[in-house]
C-alpha positions in Angstrom: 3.0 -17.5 16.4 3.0 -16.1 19.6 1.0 -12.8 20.9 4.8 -10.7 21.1 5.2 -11.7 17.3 1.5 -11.0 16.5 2.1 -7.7 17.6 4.8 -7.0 15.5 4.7 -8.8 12.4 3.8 -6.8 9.1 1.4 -7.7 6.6 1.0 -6.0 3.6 -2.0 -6.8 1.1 -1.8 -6.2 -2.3 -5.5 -6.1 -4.3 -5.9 -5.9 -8.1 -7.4 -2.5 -7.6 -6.5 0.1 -4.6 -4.0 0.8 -2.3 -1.7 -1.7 -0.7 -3.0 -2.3 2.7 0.1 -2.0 5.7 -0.8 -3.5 8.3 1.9 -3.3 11.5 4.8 -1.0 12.9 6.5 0.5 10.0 8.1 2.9 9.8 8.6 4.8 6.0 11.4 6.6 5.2 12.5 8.8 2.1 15.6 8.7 0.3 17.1 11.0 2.4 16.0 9.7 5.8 13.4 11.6 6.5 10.5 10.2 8.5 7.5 10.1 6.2 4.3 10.5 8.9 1.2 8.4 7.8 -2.2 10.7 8.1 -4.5 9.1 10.3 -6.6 6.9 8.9 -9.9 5.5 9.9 -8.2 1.6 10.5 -5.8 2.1 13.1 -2.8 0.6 12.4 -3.1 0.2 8.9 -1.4 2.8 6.3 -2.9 2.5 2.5 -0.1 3.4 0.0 -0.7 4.2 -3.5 -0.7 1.5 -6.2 -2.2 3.6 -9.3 0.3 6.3 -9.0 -2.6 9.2 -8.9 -2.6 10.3 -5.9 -2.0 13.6 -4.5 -0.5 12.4 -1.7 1.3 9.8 -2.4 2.7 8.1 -1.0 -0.3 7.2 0.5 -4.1 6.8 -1.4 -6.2 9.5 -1.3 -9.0 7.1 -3.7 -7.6 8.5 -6.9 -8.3 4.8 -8.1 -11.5 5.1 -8.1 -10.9 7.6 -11.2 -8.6 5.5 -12.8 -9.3 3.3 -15.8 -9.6 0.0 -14.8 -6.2 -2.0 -15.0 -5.8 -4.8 -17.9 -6.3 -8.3 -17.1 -2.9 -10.4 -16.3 -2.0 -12.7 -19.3 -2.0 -16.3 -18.3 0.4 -16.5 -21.5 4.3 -17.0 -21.1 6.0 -13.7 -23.0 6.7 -13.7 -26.5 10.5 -14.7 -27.3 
């Protein structure tokens, strides 16, 4: 990979608890268009967006996850027919 793609690639990091972790230029949108600003965060470059659906200001984290009941464990099972 070369240092102009390092640059600009985009990463994003999903954990089994807390936010997704953006990392690179994006740039998020609503549904109508409408540039969504990330607050500034104390990673620069990297924008945390809401997995648990708590937030208040989603869509980015504000740590509401940490109030959140744990989530269930995955089943290693295949689905039931």
């Amino acid at each position: 990979m070369s240092n102009e793609e390092e640059n600009t690639s985009v990463t994003i990091t999903i954990r089994p608890v807390g936010p997704f972790l953006v990392r690179g230029p994006v740039t998020l949108v609503q549904p109508d268009g409408t540039e969504i600003v990330p607050p500034v965060g104390k990673t620069p470059g990297v924008i945390k967006l809401c997995s648990c659906g708590f937030s208040e200001t989603k869509p980015f984290c504000d740590s509401s996850h940490k109030r959140c009941p744990p989530p269930a464990p995955a089943s290693t099972s295949p689905p039931a027919d």
